[in-house]
C-alpha positions as CSV (number, residue, x, y, z in Angstrom):
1,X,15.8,-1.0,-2.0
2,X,16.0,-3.1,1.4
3,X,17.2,-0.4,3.6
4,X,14.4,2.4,1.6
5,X,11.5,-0.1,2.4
6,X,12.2,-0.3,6.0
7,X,12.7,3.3,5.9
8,X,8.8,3.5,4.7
9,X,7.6,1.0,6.7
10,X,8.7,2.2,10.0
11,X,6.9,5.4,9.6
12,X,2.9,4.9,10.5
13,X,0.2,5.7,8.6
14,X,-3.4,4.5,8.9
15,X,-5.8,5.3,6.8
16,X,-7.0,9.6,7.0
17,X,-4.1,9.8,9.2
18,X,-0.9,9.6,6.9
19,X,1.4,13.0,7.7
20,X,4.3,10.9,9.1
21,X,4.5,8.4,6.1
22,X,3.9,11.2,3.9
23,X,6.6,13.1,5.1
24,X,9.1,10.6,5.0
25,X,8.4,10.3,0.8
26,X,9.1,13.7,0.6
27,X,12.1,13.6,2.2
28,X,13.4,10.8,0.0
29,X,12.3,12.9,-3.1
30,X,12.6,16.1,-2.6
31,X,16.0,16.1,-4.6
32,X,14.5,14.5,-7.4
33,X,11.3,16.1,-8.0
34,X,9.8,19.4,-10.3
35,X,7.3,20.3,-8.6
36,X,6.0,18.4,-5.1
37,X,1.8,19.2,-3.5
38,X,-0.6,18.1,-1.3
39,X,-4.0,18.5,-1.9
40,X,-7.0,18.7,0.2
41,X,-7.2,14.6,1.3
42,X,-3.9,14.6,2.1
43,X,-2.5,13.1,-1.6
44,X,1.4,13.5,-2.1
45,X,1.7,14.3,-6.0
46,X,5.4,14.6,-7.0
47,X,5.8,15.7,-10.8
48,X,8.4,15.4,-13.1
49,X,7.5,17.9,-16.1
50,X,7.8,16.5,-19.6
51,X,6.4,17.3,-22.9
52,X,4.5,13.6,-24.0
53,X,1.6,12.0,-22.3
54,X,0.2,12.6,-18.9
55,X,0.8,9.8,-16.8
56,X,-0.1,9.0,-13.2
57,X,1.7,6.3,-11.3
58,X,-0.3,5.7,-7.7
59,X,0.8,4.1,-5.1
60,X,-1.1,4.0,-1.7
61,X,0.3,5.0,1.9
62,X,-2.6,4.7,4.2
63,X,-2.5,1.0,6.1
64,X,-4.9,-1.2,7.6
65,X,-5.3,-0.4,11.6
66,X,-7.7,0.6,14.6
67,X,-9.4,3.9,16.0
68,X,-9.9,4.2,19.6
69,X,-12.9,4.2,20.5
70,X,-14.0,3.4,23.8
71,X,-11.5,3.2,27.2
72,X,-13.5,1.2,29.8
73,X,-12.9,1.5,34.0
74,X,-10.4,-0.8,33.7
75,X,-8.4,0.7,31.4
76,X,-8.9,-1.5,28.4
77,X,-9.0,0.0,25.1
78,X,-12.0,-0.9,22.6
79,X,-11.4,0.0,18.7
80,X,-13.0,0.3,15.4
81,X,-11.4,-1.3,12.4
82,X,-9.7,0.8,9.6
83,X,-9.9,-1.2,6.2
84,X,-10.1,-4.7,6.0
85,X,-9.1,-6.3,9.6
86,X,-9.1,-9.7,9.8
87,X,-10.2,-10.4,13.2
88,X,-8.0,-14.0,13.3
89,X,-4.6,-12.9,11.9
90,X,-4.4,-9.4,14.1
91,X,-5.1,-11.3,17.4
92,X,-2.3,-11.3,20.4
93,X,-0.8,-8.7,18.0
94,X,1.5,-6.1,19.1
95,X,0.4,-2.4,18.3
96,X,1.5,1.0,18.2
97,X,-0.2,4.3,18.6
98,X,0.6,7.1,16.7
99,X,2.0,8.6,19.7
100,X,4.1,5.6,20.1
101,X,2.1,4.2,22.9
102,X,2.3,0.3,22.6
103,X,-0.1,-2.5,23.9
104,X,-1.3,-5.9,22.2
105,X,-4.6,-6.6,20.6
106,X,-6.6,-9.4,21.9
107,X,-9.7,-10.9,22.2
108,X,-12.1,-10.7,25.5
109,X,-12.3,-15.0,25.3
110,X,-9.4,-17.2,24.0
111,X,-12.6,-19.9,23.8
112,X,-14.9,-18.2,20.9
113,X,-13.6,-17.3,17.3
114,X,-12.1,-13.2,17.4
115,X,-14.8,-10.8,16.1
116,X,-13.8,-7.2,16.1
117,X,-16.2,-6.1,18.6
118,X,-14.9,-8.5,21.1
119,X,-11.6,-7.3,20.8
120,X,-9.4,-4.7,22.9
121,X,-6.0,-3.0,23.3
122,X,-4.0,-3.4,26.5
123,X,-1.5,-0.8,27.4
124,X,-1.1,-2.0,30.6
125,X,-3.0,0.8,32.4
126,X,-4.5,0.2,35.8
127,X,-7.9,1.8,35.2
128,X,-9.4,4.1,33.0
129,X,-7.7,7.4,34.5
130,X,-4.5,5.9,33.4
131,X,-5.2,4.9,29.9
132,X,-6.8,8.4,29.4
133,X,-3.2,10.2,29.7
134,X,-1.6,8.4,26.9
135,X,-5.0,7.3,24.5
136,X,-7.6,9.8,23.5
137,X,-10.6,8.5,21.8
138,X,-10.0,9.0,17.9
139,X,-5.8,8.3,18.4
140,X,-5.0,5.6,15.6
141,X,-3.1,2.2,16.4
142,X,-1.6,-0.4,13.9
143,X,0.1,-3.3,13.9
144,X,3.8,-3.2,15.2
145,X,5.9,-2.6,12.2
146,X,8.8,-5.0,11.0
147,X,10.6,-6.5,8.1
148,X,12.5,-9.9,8.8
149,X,14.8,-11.2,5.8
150,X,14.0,-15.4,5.1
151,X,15.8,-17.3,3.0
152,X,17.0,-16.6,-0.5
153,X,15.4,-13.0,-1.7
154,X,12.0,-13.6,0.4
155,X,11.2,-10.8,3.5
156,X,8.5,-11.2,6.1
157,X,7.1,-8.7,7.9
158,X,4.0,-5.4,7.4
159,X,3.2,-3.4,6.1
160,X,4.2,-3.9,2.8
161,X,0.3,-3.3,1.6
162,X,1.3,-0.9,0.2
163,X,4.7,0.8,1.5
164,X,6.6,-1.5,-1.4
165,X,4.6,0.2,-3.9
166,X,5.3,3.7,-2.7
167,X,9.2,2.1,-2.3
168,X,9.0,1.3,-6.4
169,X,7.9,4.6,-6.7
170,X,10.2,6.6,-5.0
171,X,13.0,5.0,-6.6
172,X,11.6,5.3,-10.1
173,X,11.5,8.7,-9.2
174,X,15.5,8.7,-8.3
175,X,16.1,6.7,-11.4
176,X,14.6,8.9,-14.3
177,X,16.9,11.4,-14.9
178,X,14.8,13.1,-17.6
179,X,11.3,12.9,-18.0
180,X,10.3,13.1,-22.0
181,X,6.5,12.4,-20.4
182,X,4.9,14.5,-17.9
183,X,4.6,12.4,-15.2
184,X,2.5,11.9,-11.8
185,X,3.9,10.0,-8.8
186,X,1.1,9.9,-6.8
187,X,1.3,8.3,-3.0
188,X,-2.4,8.3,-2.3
189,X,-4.6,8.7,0.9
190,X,-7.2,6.2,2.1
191,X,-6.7,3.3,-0.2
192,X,-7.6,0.9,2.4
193,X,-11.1,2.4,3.2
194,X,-12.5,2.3,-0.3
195,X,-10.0,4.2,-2.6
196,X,-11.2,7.3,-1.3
197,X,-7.5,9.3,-1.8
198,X,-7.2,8.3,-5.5
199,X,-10.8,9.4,-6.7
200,X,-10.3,13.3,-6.4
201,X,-6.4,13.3,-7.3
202,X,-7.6,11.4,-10.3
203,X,-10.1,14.4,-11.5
204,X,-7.5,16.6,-11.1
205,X,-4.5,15.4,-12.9
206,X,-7.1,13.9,-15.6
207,X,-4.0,11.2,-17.0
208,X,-4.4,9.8,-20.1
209,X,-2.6,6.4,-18.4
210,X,-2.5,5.4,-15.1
211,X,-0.8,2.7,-13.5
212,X,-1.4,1.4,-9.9
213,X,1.4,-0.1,-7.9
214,X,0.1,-2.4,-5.6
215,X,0.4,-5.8,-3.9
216,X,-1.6,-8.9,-5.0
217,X,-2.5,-12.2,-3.9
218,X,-0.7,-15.3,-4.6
219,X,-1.6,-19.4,-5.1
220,X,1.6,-21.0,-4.3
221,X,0.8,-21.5,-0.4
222,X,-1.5,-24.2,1.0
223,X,-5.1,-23.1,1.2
224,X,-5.0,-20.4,-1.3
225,X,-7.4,-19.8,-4.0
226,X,-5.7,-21.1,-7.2
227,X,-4.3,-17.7,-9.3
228,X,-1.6,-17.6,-11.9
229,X,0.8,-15.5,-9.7
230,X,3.4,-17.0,-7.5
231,X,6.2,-15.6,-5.6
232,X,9.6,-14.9,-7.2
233,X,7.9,-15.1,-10.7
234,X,8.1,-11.3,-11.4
235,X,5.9,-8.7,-11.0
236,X,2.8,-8.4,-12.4
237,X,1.3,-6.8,-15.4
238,X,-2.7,-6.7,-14.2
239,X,-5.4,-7.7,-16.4
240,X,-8.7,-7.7,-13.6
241,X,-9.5,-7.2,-10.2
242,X,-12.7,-7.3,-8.6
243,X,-12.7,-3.2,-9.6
244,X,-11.2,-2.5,-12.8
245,X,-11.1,-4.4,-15.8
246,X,-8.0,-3.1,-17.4
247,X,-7.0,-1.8,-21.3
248,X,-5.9,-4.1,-23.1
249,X,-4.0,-1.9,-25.3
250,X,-2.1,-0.8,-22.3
251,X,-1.9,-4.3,-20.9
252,X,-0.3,-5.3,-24.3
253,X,2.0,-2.5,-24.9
254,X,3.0,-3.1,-20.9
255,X,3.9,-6.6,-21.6
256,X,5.9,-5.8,-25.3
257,X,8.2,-3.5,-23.6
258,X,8.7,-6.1,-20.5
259,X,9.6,-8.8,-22.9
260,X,11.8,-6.4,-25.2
261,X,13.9,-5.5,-21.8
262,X,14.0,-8.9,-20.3
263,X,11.9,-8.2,-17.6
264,X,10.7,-11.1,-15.6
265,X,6.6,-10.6,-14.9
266,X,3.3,-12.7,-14.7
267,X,-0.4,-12.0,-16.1
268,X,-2.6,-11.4,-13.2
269,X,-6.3,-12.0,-12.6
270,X,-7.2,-11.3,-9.1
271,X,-10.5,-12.4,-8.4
272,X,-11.0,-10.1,-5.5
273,X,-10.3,-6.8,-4.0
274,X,-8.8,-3.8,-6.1
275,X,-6.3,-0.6,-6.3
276,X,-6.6,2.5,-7.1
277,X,-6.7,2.2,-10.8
278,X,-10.9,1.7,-10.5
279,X,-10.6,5.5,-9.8
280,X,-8.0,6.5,-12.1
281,X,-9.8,4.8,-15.2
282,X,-12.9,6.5,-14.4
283,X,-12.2,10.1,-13.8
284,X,-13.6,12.4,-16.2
285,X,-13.8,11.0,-20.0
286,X,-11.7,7.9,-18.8
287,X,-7.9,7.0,-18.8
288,X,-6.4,4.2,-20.2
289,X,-4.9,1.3,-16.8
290,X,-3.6,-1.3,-15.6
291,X,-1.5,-2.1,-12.3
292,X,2.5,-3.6,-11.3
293,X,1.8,-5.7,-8.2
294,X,4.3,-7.6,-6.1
295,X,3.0,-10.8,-5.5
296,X,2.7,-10.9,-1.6
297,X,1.1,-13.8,0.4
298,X,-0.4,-13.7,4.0
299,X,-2.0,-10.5,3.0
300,X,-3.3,-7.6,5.5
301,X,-1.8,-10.3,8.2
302,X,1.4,-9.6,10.7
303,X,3.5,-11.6,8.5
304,X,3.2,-10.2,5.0
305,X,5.9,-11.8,2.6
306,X,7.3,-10.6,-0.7
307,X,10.3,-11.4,-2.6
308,X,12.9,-9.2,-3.4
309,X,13.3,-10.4,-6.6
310,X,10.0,-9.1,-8.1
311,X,10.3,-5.6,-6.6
312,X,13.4,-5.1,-8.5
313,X,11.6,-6.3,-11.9
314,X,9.2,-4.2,-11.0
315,X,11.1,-0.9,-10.4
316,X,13.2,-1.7,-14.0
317,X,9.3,-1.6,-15.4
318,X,8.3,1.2,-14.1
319,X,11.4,3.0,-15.0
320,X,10.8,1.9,-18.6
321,X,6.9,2.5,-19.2
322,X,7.5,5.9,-17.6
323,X,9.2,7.2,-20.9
324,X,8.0,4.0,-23.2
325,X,4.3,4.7,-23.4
């Protein structure tokens, strides 16, 4: 699973613009997979034909990042935010653009607090006519991306939001030899920017479940708004975000077959932000959700940590539910 999440990590994919990380799934599942389409967002949907219930899995392969957007005489590069930037955490960053051009994100005054709009990218080009040869206005940069082992079963590094969910995914998909449901792995588009990927996918594969694999927020670290969820706990069987309030009957039968197969896992409440099971449980008459989520801490920052641990109870999980529900 280690050397499969860097493999997804190191290929880019902000939000709208998520061909390389798209194509790297489908070269990890191609062996393993019915049928495989795109549709017209951009949506991978990799099926694996059974007779039961419909069910969609969804996992999310856009990322957080920045559009060019303005290259100034000097050669400085201003940007507009894609998804939820925080301004503070992203400073005196490296970045990447998705023609590998690298520079470092920084703010115009090291004396006032770092806003987005006082922000740029330095490549290191002399003047404007330089930066114009290797950034266009529109090209996409994110955050340099890494994955540093810490003690024990803990790794640092981005972006696991949400490159560990598609990970789980892909090697469910390995895993499941025979599919007695017909299921959905979906690795959506344009989570990031208002689960824009998910909503149209949803309407068409009309699942009777759905299940989001995501990250989620964590209160074992100083500052952080208390929440039932901790690091190394488990995985997580959702309950509520700020966009979904999940089935309890899937909730429930979620938890039953985790605690008849040992699997370690915690009840979460997230009191803010959401996945892409607001979509699913709302397209056409409704589908029964919930979410898995890897407790993650430092969240949408450079130095995004997970434990090991809880991805692997999480992957036994999703193995399970895929036939169990």
């Amino acid at each position: 699973m280690v050397e499969l999440l860097k493999r997804l990590m190191l290929a880019s994919g902000a939000s709208g613009r998520e061909d390389k990380i798209r194509q790297a799934i489908i070269k990890e599942v191609e062996p393993y997979a019915d049928e495989i389409t795109t549709d017209n967002v951009g949506n991978l949907i990799v099926r694996k034909k059974g007779e039961g219930k419909k069910i969609m899995f969804c996992a999310h392969m856009d990322e957080i990042g920045f559009f060019a957007s303005y290259i100034d005489e000097s050669g400085y590069i201003k940007v507009s935010g894609i998804g939820g930037i925080n301004p503070v955490s992203c400073a005196f960053s490296e970045v990447v653009s998705e023609n590998g051009v690298y520079g470092v994100i920084v703010p115009e005054s090291s004396k006032e607090m770092p806003k987005l709009d006082n922000m740029y990218i330095d490549i290191g080009a002399k003047n404007k006519k330089q930066a114009e040869k290797s950034v266009k206005i529109g090209d996409y940069f994110v955050c340099v991306p890494k994955m540093r082992k810490l003690l024990g079963t803990k790794y640092v590094g981005r972006p696991f939001d949400d490159r560990v969910g598609c990970a789980i995914l892909v090697e469910a998909i390995k895993q499941i030899k025979e599919a007695k449901n017909d299921l959905y792995f979906v690795f959506s588009t344009q989570e990031e920017v208002g689960g824009r990927g998910s909503k149209p996918v949803s309407y068409s594969i009309m699942p009777d479940i759905g299940i989001a694999l995501d990250v989620t927020g964590t209160g074992d670290k100083p500052g952080a708004s208390p929440m039932a969820v901790k690091l190394g706990g488990g995985c997580t069987i959702k309950i509520k975000d700020a966009g979904v309030i999940c089935s309890p009957t899937l909730v429930n039968k979620m938890r039953e077959i985790a605690d008849e197969n040992k699997i370690k896992y915690q009840n979460e409440v997230l009191l803010y932000g959401g996945t892409d099971a607001s979509s699913i449980q709302v397209a056409g008459t409704g589908a029964y959700v919930s979410a898995i989520s890897i407790p993650s801490a430092f969240i949408h920052s450079g130095v995004e940590m997970i434990d090991m641990a809880d991805v692997k109870e999480a992957v036994k999980l999703t193995v399970l539910l895929a036939n169990k529900l």
